[in-house]
C-alpha positions in Angstrom: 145.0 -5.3 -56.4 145.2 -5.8 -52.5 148.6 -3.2 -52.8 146.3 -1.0 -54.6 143.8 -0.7 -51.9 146.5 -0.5 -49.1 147.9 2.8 -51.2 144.5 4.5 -51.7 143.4 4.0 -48.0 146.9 5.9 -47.3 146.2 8.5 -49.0 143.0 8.7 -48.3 144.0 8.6 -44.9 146.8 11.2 -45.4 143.6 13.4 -47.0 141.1 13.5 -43.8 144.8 13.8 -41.8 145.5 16.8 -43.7 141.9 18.0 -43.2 141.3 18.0 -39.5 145.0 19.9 -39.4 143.4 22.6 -41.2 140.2 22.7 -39.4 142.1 23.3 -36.4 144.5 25.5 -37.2 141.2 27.7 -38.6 140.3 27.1 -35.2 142.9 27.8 -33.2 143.3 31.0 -35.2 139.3 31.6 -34.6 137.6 30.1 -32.2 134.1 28.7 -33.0 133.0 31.4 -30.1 136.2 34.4 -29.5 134.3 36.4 -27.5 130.9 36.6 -25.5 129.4 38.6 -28.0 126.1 38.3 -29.3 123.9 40.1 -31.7 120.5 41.1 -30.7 117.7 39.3 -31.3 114.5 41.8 -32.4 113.5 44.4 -35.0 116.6 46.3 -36.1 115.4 49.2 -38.3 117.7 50.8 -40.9 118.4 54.5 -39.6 117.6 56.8 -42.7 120.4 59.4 -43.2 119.0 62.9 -42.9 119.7 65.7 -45.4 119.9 69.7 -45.9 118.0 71.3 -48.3 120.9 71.9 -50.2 122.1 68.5 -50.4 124.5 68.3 -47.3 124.9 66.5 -44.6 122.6 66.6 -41.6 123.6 64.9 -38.4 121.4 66.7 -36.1 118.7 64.7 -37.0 120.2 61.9 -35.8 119.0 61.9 -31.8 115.4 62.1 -33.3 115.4 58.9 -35.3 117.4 57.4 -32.8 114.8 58.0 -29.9 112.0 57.2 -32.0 113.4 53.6 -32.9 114.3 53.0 -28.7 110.5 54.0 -28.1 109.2 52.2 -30.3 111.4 48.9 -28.9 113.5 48.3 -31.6 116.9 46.0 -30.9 119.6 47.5 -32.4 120.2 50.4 -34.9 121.4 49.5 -38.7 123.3 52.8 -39.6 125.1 53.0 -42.7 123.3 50.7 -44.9 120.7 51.2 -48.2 118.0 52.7 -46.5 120.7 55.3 -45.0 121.9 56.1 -49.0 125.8 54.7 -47.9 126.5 54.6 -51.6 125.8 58.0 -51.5 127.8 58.4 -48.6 131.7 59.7 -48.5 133.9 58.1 -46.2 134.0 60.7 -43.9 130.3 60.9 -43.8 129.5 56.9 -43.1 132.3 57.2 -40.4 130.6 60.6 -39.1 127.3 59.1 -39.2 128.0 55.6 -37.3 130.0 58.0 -34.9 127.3 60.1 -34.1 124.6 56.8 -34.2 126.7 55.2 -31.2 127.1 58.2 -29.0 123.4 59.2 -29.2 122.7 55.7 -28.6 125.2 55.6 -25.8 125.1 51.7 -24.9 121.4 51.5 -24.7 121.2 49.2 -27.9 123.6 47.8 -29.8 124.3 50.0 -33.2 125.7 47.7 -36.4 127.2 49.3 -39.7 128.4 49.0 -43.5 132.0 48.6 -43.1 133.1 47.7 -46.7 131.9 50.5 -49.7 135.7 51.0 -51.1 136.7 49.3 -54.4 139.5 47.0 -53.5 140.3 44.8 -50.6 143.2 46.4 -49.3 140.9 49.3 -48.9 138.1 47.8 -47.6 140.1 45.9 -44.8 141.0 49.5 -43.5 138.1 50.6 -43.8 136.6 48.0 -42.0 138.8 49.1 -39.1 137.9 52.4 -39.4 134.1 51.8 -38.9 134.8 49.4 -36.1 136.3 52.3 -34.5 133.5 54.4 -34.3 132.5 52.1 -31.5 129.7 50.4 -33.6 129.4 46.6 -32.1 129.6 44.5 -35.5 130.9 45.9 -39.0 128.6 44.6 -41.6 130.2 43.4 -44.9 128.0 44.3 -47.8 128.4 40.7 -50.4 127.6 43.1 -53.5 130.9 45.3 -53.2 133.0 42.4 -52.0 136.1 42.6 -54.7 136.0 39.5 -56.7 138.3 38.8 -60.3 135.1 36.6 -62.2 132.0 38.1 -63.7 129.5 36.7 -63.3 130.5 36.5 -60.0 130.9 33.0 -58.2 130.1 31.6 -55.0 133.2 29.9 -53.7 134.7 32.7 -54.3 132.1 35.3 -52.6 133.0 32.9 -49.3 136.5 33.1 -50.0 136.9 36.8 -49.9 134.7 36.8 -47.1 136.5 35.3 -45.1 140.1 36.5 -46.3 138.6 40.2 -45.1 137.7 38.6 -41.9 141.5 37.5 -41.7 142.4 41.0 -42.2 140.2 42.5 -39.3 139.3 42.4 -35.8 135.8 43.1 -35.0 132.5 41.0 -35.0 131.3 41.0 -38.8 128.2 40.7 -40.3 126.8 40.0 -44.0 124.0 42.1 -45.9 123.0 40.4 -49.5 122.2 43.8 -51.1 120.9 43.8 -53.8 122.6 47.1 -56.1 125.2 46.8 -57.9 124.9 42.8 -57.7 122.9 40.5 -55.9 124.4 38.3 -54.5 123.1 35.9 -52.1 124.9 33.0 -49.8 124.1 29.2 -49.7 123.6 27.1 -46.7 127.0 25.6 -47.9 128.8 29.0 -47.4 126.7 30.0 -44.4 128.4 26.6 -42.7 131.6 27.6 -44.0 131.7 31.3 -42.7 130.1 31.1 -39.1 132.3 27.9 -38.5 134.7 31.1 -37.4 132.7 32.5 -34.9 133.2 35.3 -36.3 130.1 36.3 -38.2 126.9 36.8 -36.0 124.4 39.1 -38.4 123.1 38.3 -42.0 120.6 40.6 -43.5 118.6 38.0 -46.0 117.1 39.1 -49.3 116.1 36.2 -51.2 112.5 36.2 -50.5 112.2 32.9 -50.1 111.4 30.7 -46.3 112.8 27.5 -47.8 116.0 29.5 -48.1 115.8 31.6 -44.6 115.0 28.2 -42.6 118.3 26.2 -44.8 120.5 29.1 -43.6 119.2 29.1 -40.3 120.0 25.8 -39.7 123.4 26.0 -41.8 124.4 28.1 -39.2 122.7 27.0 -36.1 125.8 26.3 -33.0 127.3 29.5 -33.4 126.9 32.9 -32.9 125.2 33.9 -36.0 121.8 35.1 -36.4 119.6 35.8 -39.6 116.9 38.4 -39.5 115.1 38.4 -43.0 114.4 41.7 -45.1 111.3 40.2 -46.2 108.0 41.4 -45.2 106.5 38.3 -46.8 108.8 36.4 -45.0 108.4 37.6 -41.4 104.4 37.5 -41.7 104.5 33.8 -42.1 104.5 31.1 -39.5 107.6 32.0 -37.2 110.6 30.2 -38.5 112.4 28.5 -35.2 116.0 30.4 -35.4 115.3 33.7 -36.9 117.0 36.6 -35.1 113.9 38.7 -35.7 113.4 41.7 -38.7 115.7 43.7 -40.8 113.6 45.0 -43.7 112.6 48.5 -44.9 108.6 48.8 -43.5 110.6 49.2 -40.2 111.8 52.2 -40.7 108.7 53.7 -40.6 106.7 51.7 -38.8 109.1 50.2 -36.5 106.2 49.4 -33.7 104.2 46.6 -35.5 106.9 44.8 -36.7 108.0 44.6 -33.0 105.0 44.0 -31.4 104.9 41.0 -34.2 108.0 39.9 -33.1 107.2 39.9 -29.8 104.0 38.1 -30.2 106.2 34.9 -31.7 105.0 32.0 -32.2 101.9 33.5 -31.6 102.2 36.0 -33.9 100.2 34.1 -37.0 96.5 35.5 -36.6 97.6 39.2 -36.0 99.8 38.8 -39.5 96.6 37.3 -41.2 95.1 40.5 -39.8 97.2 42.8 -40.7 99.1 41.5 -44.2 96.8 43.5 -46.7 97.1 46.6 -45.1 100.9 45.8 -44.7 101.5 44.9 -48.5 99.2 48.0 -49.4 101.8 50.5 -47.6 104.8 48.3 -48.8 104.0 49.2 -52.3 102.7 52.7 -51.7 106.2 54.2 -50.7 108.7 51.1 -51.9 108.5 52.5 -56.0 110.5 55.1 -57.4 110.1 57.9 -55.1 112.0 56.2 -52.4 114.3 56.6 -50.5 112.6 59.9 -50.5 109.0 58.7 -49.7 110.2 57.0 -46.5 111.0 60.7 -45.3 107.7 61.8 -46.1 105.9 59.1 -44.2 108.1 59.5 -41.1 107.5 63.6 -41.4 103.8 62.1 -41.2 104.7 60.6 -38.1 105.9 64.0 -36.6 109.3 63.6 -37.4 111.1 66.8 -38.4 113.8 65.1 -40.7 114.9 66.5 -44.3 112.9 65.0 -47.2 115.3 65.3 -49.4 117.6 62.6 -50.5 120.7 61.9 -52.9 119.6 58.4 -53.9 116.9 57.1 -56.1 115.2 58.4 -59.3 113.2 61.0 -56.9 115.8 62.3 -54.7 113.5 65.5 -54.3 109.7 65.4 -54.4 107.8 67.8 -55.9 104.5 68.7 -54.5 102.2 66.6 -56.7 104.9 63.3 -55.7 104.7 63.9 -52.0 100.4 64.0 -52.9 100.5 61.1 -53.9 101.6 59.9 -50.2 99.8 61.2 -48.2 97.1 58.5 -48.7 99.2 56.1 -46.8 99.0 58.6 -43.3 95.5 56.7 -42.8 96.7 53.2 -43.6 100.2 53.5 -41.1 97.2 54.9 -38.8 94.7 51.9 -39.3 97.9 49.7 -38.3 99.1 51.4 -35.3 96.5 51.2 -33.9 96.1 47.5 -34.6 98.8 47.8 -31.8 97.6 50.9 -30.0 100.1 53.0 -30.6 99.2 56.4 -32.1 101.1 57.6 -35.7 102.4 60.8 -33.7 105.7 59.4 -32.7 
C-alpha cells in the first residue's frame, strides 16, 4: 500500500512537473503582456459601410461617419464587422474599407477590424495578416466563422482554434461572439485560457446576460483584455467594475448618449433610469427586419449624407412606405439628445 502511494505521488508529481513546463513554454512563447498595447476604454461604435445606388461600393462616405463618431467622443472605430455588412463584404472590399477607416482616422483613435471571414484556417491566418496590414490596431476574430470539424460546435475546441490562429499571426487580436451563422459564445473558463497569452485585449459580448459579462470580466482581469458588452440592457444597469465601456448597435446612431453614459460611470444609474424607455423604444423601432437599412435612415435623419441602401438583411432597399415607418423615431433620438444637449443635426 505504502509503495502504492510513493508511485502515485510520482506521478502525480511528474503531472504538475509537466504542467508548469508547459505553462512556461506558452509563456515564453507569449508573454502574459508582449507589448505596451492597450485597447481603449469607451464607446466604440460599429462604422456602417456605405453603398451606391447601384449596389457598389462607396468609400467616400467614409470621412463623414468617421468625423461624426470623433465628435461625438467615441474611443475607437469598429470597421468591418455586422453592422458594416462584412459578410457581404469581398476581401478586397473589407481590406479597402479598414484601409481607408485608418487613414481618415489618421492616429486620432484607435480603429479595430474583422480579420477572419474566409472558410478555412489556413486562409483565415492570411487573412488575418492581411487586415493587420491595413494599419488597423487589433484584428478581431469573429468565434462564428472560426473553422471547427464538430457540429454542434464545442467549446474546447472554439478555445483551441482560437488560439492556434493566434499562433499563426502577429498582431493584437480580439473576439466578437456574433451571432449569424452560429452563436457562439466563450466561458469564463476559455476567457482564462485565451488572455493568459496576452495576446487578446477586445471581446465584443453578446449573451445578454450581467452574471455572464461580470464572470468574464473577472476571468480575464491581470491582463490586457477588455470586454465592452453589445447589450443595451446590459450597459444601462449599475456599472459593472471592469467593463471596457460599449460595443453595441444603438451606437451607431446615437453614438453621444451612450458616451456621455459612459462617462458619467458609476454615476451613471439615475440618467439610465431616465432615459431606458425611450432607449428600448428606439432599439426596437429600427433593430427589426429593415435593418441594416434603417440604421442609414436614422443617421440621414441626423444630417448624414450616407447611401441607404444596403446588401444585407431582408430589406436591403426601402421603399417609401418602409422608410415612413421611421421617421417616427427622428423625435425620440431628438428627445434623447437632448437629455445630453446635444442637438440630432450631427
Amino acid at each position: 500500500m505504502e509503495e502504492s502511494t510513493t508511485i502515485f505521488n510520482e506521478i502525480h508529481l511528474l503531472d504538475v512537473l509537466q504542467e508548469e513546463e508547459r505553462v512556461a513554454t506558452m509563456n515564453q512563447a507569449h508573454p502574459a503582456h508582449p507589448s505596451s498595447f492597450q485597447i481603449s476604454e469607451g464607446v466604440w461604435p460599429v462604422l456602417p459601410t456605405s453603398f451606391k445606388d447601384n449596389g457598389d461600393l462607396d468609400l467616400g462616405h467614409i470621412p463623414e461617419l468617421v468625423e461624426f463618431y470623433l465628435k461625438a467622443g467615441c474611443c475607437g472605430i469598429f470597421a468591418v464587422a455586422g453592422s458594416g455588412e462584412m459578410f457581404n463584404l469581398s476581401l478586397e472590399e473589407r481590406l479597402e474599407v479598414a484601409r481607408t477607416v485608418v487613414e481618415t482616422v489618421g492616429g486620432r483613435v484607435q480603429v479595430i477590424a474583422s480579420g477572419n471571414l474566409t472558410d478555412d484556417f489556413e486562409s483565415q491566418a492570411d487573412e488575418i495578416e492581411q487586415m493587420k496590414s491595413t494599419g488597423v490596431d487589433a484584428v478581431i476574430l469573429i468565434l462564428s466563422k472560426v473553422p471547427l470539424t464538430k457540429s454542434p460546435w464545442d467549446a474546447d475546441e472554439l478555445t483551441e482554434k482560437v488560439l492556434a490562429l493566434a499562433e499563426r499571426t502577429t498582431c493584437p487580436l480580439g473576439m466578437y461572439e456574433c451571432p449569424s451563422p452560429e452563436h457562439r459564445t466563450l466561458r469564463p473558463k476559455d476567457i482564462r485560457q485565451i488572455t493568459a497569452t496576452g495576446r487578446f485585449h477586445f471581446l465584443k459580448e453578446t449573451t445578454e446576460e450581467r452574471d455572464n459579462v461580470e464572470a468574464k470580466v473577472q476571468a480575464g482581469a491581470g491582463t490586457p483584455f477588455r470586454l465592452f458588452p453589445a447589450s443595451m440592457h446590459v450597459f444601462l444597469q449599475q456599472r459593472i467594475p471592469g467593463v471596457g465601456g460599449f460595443n453595441g448597435i444603438i451606437a451607431n446612431v446615437i453614438p453621444e448618449v451612450l458616451v456621455h453614459i459612459d462617462r458619467l460611470g458609476d454615476d451613471s444609474l439615475a440618467f439610465c433610469d431616465k432615459v431606458r424607455d425611450r432607449m428600448k423604444l428606439l432599439d426596437r423601432g429600427f433593430l427589426n427586419e429593415l435593418y441594416p437599412a434603417s440604421a442609414k435612415v436614422l443617421l440621414r435623419m441626423r444630417g448624414l449624407t450616407l447611401g441607404i441602401r444596403a446588401r444585407a438583411g431582408k430589406n436591403p432597399v426601402l421603399s417609401p412606405e418602409q422608410q415612413a415607418r421611421l421617421e417616427p423615431l427622428k423625435e425620440v433620438m431628438e428627445d434623447l439628445l437632448s437629455e445630453c444637449e446635444v442637438s440630432l443635426r450631427a
